[in-house]
Steps between C-alpha positions, in 0.01 A plus 500: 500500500305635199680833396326803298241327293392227823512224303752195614691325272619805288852598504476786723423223799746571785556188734489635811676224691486214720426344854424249749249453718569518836427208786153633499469567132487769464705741258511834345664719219549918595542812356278379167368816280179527421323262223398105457739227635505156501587283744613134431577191719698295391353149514850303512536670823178410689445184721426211293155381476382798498192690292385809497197602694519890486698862251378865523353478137401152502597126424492505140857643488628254750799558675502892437286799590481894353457830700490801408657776730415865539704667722331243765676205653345155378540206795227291373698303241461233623558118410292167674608155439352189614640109501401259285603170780395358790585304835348215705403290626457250801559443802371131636540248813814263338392248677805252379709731518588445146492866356199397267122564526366159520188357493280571848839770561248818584597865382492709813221795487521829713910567440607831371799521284673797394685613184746723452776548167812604521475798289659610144865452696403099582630562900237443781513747759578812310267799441365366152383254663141443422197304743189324283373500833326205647276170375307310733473091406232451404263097642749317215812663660542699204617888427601718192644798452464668118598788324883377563767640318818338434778430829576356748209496803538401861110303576502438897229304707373681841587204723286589789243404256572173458300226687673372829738216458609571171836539400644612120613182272517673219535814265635621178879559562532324803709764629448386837328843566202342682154661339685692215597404174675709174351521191630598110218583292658509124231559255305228629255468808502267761321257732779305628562752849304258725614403864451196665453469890520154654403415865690378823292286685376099440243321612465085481495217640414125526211304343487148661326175590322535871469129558343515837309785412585727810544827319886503569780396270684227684826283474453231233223698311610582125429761307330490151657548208423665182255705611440825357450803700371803392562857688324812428607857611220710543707771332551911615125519589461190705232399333498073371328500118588847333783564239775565700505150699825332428474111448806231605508166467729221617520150547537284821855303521548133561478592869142706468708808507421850325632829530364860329828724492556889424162617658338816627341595821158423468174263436577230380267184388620106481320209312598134456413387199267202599526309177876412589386377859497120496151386551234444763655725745383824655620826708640437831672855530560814322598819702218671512261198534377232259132700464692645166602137414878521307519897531661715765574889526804630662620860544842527434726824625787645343780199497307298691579109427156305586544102541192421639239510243464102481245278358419123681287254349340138618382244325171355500528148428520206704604132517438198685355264606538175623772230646326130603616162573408300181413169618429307231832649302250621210607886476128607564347611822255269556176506775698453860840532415619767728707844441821471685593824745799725575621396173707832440459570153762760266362731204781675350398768182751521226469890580388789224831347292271170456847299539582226792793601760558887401514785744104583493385180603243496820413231707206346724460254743194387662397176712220277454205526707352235664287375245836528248361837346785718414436835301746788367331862397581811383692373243550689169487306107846334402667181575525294802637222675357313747669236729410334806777487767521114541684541839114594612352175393402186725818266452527256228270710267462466156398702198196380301419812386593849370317756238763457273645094553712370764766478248598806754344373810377759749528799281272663203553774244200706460467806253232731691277669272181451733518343849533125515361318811622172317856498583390174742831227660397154536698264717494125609681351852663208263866531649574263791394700851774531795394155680310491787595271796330354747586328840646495754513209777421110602500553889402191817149659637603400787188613708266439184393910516598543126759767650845558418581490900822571628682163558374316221733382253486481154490170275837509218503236228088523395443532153252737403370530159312776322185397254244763374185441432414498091239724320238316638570623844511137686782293626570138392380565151715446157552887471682558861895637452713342648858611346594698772831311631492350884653685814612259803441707819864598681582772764270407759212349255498818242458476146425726211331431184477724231122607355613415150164313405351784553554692154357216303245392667445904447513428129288226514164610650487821280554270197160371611323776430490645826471909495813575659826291540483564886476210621191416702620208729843391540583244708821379551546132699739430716599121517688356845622149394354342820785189462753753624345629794435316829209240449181653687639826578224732434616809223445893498606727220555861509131612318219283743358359765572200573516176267555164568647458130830588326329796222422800572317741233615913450320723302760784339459825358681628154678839435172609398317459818272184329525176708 
């Protein structure tokens, strides 16, 4: 205090004394005489970070205030100090779980956090404890307290304000004290006190190839890889297209698999990503119907696990068409050369992989009509092989033609980029046929009816012989066959003899130019040598009436129905 003359710094100043402030700071000095004191804080024992903000006699003497007493207490010397630091900032959806913000990782508006410091002693709990009250986040996720002084702070989420589903994956000291974190402020401010909340539910599941295009993901269809999938979380306010949607992607596995992880309850949005969809092929299925082609909403709850938001798609390709009987062994389908039927044939796609005997290969069979039209749809862009099952074919068939050479008879690659109706099989019946036969008996007429009757015997030892008739259709002329070998009736006058002039003479007429190698007429001769039967005895043969002569002429029919 200033003594007699009031002035401070003179040598008559009496220090009156010292003290602390108490946990509410407040102090006081007593029993002071009357006259001008000065009051002094002493800045080494304030919080750090601190500045003034308020003395009795003003700021320009910081740190220290005069009163002057007169026989009147003075309790109005008093001292404000602010802080110089502040505290943030974030709270945000992790949704990797990562403890970083990422990109598309929304902050998370509408929480209230609250600060309070530890107080001049540095404990929490304890009656200098001081509250900064509470900061709202703000549509970024963001809060800040300022006007901080130095310590040690305790900043604590309200957890009933954060959105359903969400659990904490992060915060400062990762204490394991869920919603609150501790904080040292040291001079400097910070905006490293964020929390991170990740979710509990999932949502997926399949993306695949609906070959029969029912709707319904069944055994043998693959799923399509490499597709990317996009999900979008409407955010807090359930609303798709604002700021605080959160955006996922992931990819489809080898298998057509994909799988969103660590989600909230909520709305939820799903897109395929269209470009990575092999080509020509379109919606069969999403989950909430293919009017929003590729997209689907679900509403997930709180650790709900969703596996049925699924994506099919068909192709819309085709190929065919044709399997005939090449006649004239030329490899092109010529005017009356006829399609072949219930020729079964066997289109087998590489899968989305594009590579021969893997996992996600699909394959089709379909049969020949009866005009040898075959035709495979709904297919989708990528590579192909198509083969005709040869057990299906007329016997003794031959290749003459494939779309790609009958190096590999029966079976063509294709690589579908539009639909091919050219994928045509040409055959010819060149192989040797099973033989026919023909027969069966020399037999005594005995009552000249042309009937087999019961009691008449047959005639053993005849030779019977086997000549066809030549291109020309007639008997007796320089083109008649006859290499087919002899049979000598035995058994009761039976006798078989095999059809086998029957092929070439086959041959033969459609190398005349006919249109088709049926044949027209075929007539096959049969021969009695009349020196070895009974001079006079009048003949029958199996096929007539009656004929006083030792031939008899058949007409046959070949596998195809032609005679």
């Amino acid at each position: 205090m200033g003594r007699a003359n009031g002035n401070f710094g003179d040598t008559d100043d009496i220090i009156v004394g010292t003290t602390t402030t108490g946990a509410n700071g407040a102090y006081s000095f007593t029993n002071l005489p009357s006259g001008n004191h000065r009051v002094t804080v002493t800045p080494a024992s304030l919080p750090g970070g601190v500045t003034p903000t308020f003395d009795l006699d003003g700021l320009g003497t910081a740190n220290q205030a005069t009163a002057s007493m007169a026989l009147v207490d003075r309790l109005d010397v008093d001292f404000g100090y602010i802080g110089s630091l502040s505290l943030g900032d974030l709270v945000w959806y992790d949704a990797n779980n990562d403890g970083a913000q990422g990109t598309d990782e929304p902050g998370l508006s509408g929480i209230d956090v609250t600060l309070i410091w530890y107080g001049p002693d540095t404990l929490f709990g304890t009656t200098d404890d001081v509250s900064f009250g509470t900061q709202t986040t703000d549509a970024n996720g963001t809060y800040n307290f300022s006007n901080l002084p130095n310590g040690t702070f305790r900043v604590q989420v309200d957890s009933t304000d954060v959105p359903a589903g969400l659990v904490p994956s992060y915060d400062l000291d990762g204490s394991g004290t869920s919603h609150v974190t501790a904080v040292m402020l040291s001079g400097v401010s910070r905006t490293d006190a964020d929390f991170g909340y990740t979710g509990n539910a999932s949502l997926g599941n399949f993306i695949w190839y609906d070959t029969n295009d029912n709707g319904a993901h069944d055994p043998g269809e693959p799923g399509i890889a490499a597709v990317d999938v996009t999900l979008r979380w409407s955010g807090q306010n359930g609303i798709f297209g604002d700021t605080d949607d959160a955006v996922l992607q992931t990819t489809t596995d080898s298998s057509g698999i994909y799988l969103f992880e660590r989600l909230p309850a909520g709305e939820f949005r799903i897109t395929v990503d269209t470009t990575d969809l092999p080509s020509a092929v379109v919606p069969t299925y999403d989950l909430d119907g293919i009017i929003t082609a590729h997209t689907s909403e679900r509403t997930l709850t709180v650790a709900e696990n969703a596996r049925d938001v699924d994506f099919g798609y068909v192709g819309t390709l085709s190929i065919g068409d044709f399997v005939w009987e090449d006649t004239d062994n030329d490899g092109v389908q010529d005017s009356g050369e006829l399609g072949i039927a219930n020729v079964t044939i066997i289109v087998t796609w590489f899968g989305p992989d594009g590579s021969e005997g893997t996992t996600d290969d699909v394959s089709y069979n379909n049969t020949t009509n009866g005009s040898g039209i075959y035709r495979v749809e709904a297919l989708a862009a990528g590579s192909y092989r198509v083969a005709v099952d040869t057990s299906t074919l007329p016997t003794g068939f031959n290749t003459t033609y494939d779309l790609d050479g009958i190096v590999t008879p029966s079976t063509t690659a294709v690589t579908l980029t539009a639909s091919r109706l050219d994928v045509d099989f040409g055959y010819d019946d060149n192989a040797p046929p099973t033989n026919g036969t023909l027969g069966d008996r020399v037999w005594r007429d005995d009552d000249g009816d042309g009937v087999q009757d019961v009691g008449e015997s047959g005639i053993n030892g005849v030779t019977v012989r086997l000549i066809a008739a030549g291109p020309d259709g007639l008997f007796g002329t320089a083109d008649d066959d006859t290499t087919a070998a002899p049979q000598v009736t035995a058994g009761d006058g039976n006798y078989q003899a095999a059809a086998e002039v029957l092929r070439k003479a086959a041959d033969e007429i459609a190398a005349t130019g006919l249109d088709t190698p049926e044949l027209k007429e075929e007539h096959l001769f049969l021969m009695r040598q009349a020196e070895e039967m009974e001079r006079g005895v009048e003949t029958y043969n199996d096929y007539s009436r009656k004929v006083m002569s030792t031939q008899a002429i058949y007409t046959m029919t070949d596998r195809h129905g032609a005679t």
